[in-house]
C-alpha positions, 0 to 999 in steps of 0.5 A: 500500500503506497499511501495510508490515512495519518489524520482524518481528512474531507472526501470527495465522491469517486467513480472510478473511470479508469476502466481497471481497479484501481488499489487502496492508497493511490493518488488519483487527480480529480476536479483539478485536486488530487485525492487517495483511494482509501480502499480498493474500487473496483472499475466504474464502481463508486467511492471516495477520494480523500482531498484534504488532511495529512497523510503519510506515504512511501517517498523516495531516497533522500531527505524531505524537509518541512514546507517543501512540495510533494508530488507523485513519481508513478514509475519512482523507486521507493526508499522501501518496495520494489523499484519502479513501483511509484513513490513521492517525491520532492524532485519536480523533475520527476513527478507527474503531478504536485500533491501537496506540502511536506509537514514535517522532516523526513530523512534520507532513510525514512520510508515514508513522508508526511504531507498535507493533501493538496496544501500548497507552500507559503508566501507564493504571493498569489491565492492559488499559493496558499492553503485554502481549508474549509470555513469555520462558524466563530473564531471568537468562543472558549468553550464548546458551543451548547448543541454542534452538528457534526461537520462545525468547525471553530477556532478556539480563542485564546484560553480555551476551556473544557474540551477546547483547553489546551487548543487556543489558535487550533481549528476543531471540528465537532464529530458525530461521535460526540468528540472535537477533532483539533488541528494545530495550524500551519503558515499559509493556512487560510479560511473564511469565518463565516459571522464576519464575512471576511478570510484571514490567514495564519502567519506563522505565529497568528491567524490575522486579516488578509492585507491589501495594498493598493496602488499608492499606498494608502490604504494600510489594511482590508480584508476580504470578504467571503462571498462567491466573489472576493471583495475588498471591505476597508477596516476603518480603523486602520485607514487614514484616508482613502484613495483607490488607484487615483491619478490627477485627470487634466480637463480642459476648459474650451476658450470658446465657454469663457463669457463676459461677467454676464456671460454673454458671449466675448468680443473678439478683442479686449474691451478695456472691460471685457477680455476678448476671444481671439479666434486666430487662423485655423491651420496656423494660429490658436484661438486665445483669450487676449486683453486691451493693448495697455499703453501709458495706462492700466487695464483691467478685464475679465472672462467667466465660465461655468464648467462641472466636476467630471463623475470621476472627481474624488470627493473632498479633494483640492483642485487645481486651476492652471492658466497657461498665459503671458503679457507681451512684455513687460509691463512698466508697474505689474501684470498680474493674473486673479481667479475667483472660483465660486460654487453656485446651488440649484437655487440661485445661491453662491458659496464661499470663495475657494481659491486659496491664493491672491493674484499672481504675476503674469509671465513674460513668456508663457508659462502655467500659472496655479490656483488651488481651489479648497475641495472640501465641499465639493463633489462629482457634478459640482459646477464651478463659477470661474472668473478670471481677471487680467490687470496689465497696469503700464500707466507709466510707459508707453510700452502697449503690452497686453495680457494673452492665455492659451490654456486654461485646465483643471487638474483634479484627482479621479478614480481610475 
């Protein structure tokens, strides 16, 4: 008998298929597991297969240790038994299919191996790595609950009384004989607790929550849900602030949605009031927003515009304005660039101001200039009142400069 049953174990219902008899403690792959025949079938005959627990078998010459992967050799010669007869193994090379983990040393000599069925090694980095045992109803108890069925699995919690002293940590199973079956957990042994909904996953040292980090960091812990779907349910306790996969979007503002202050439509030159929207010549020179020539004076004009938040806004977070602008050359006292950004209702109302800085001085050449509006209060869908107001003031020249913007974008963080 190659293999024979160590710790009881799940099963599986078996019909052999295999048009011969198939003999006692044989691995058979099925349903994409591997089990052992616990007794002889006999062809097209059903049975069982045992998918799970530990079981021992006769292995190969040479040592085994604990944690490395088990498989079967079905033409390998075992340590003890005719040669050629099948054995396991730990050398990849030679087996037909990978079973499980090796429990515990087995010496060059030894004849035969321990290994979980169908466990996988810990720290593979993936699902599939680690080994995935059935739920349990309750991590949280010391004693027995009052009326099991057979089949109810629990961990015990720390200081665990009558039948459970002594099993703190370990995963039971009530038996229809009235008796507690205990199983001491490994690393990589996961499971899900049903009265939470979530899967946890022993370290070594302790069962704890699964740990996801997403792609910026910051989120420091989650855990996932047990459903026919595995989900990520933050734990509020231990996130700061949430942000899933975001990235800063660049959404541009058209020059053609800037109004005058009462939105009606720009003149096409500045106004001494007014910025104008200059339309340029297709091919060759872009449309611009573009003040009055100042000269030996001081000029100072506006455009507005309202735009909306896109759906894919992050809530409560700050926003950038970025004017792409210049004055053709300098101006003889100063030049500068204000925005005011206001949150208008749906019943005519107006909130407070959100830009957070004064104005700025406009670049000779052109360049980006930023304003951060306070996104506290705002939301996906949330229209923006944006008035710009160009002040060129050369009262003290005759330089005729005027301001001009080309781009004008808001930089705000999305959900991808």
């Amino acid at each position: 008998m190659k293999t024979r049953n160590y710790e009881r174990g799940d099963y599986l219902d078996w019909t052999n298929g295999t048009g011969a008899e198939v003999a006692g403690g044989q691995p058979i792959q099925f349903a994409g597991r591997v089990g052992i025949t616990p007794e002889r079938v006999a062809a097209g005959k059903l049975s069982s297969l045992q998918i799970a627990g530990v079981v021992a078998g006769m292995k190969v010459t040479g040592a085994i240790t604990n944690g490395q992967v088990v498989g079967w050799d079905s033409d390998g010669d075992p340590a003890s038994g005719d040669s050629g007869s099948g054995c396991w193994t730990n050398v990849k090379a030679d087996m037909d299919f990978e079973a499980g983990v090796c429990v515990a040393d087995a010496a060059s000599a030894d004849v035969e191996v321990y290994f979980l069925l169908n466990g996988q090694p810990a720290g593979g980095g993936s699902v599939t790595a680690f080994d995935w045992q059935a739920s349990i109803i309750d991590r949280d108890l010391t004693a027995p609950p009052g009326s099991p069925s057979a089949g109810d699995r629990y961990i015990v919690a720390g200081g665990g009384t009558g039948a459970w002293d002594g099993l703190d940590g370990q995963v039971v199973e009530y038996q229809a004989n009235g008796t507690w079956d205990a199983h001491a957990p490994t690393e990589g042994m996961a499971l899900a607790v049903e009265d939470e909904d979530i899967a946890i996953i022993h370290n070594g040292s302790a069962w704890v929550n699964f740990t996801v980090y997403l792609a910026d960091g910051s989120v420091s812990a989650a855990k996932l849900a047990s459903d026919s779907v595995i989900t990520a349910k933050i734990l509020d306790a231990n996130v700061t602030r949430v942000k899933l996969a975001q990235e800063n979007a660049l959404v541009a503002i058209p020059l053609q949605a800037f109004r005058l202050n009462t939105l009606l439509e720009l003149p096409t030159a500045g106004d001494g009031t007014n910025l104008g929207l200059a339309a340029g010549t297709h091919g060759s020179a872009s449309p611009m927003l573009v003040g009055t020539a100042a000269n030996s004076t001081s000029v100072s004009e506006t455009a507005r515009t309202v735009v909306p938040l896109p759906a894919k806004y992050v809530a409560g977070t700050d926003v950038t304005l970025r004017v792409h602008c210049r004055v053709d050359g300098d101006a003889q006292a100063s030049q500068t660039l204000d925005a005011q950004v206001f949150e208008p209702d749906s019943e005519v109302g107006i909130g407070s101001e959100l830009v957070q800085e004064a104005a700025q001085a406009i670049p000779n050449a052109w360049g980006d200039v930023d304003f951060t509006l306070d996104g506290t209060d705002l939301a996906p869908g949330d229209e923006l009142d944006i008035e710009l107001t160009a002040a060129v003031d050369d009262s003290a020249g005759s330089l005729n400069k005027s301001a001009e913007i080309g781009k004008v974008t808001l930089i705000e963080p999305s959900k991808v």
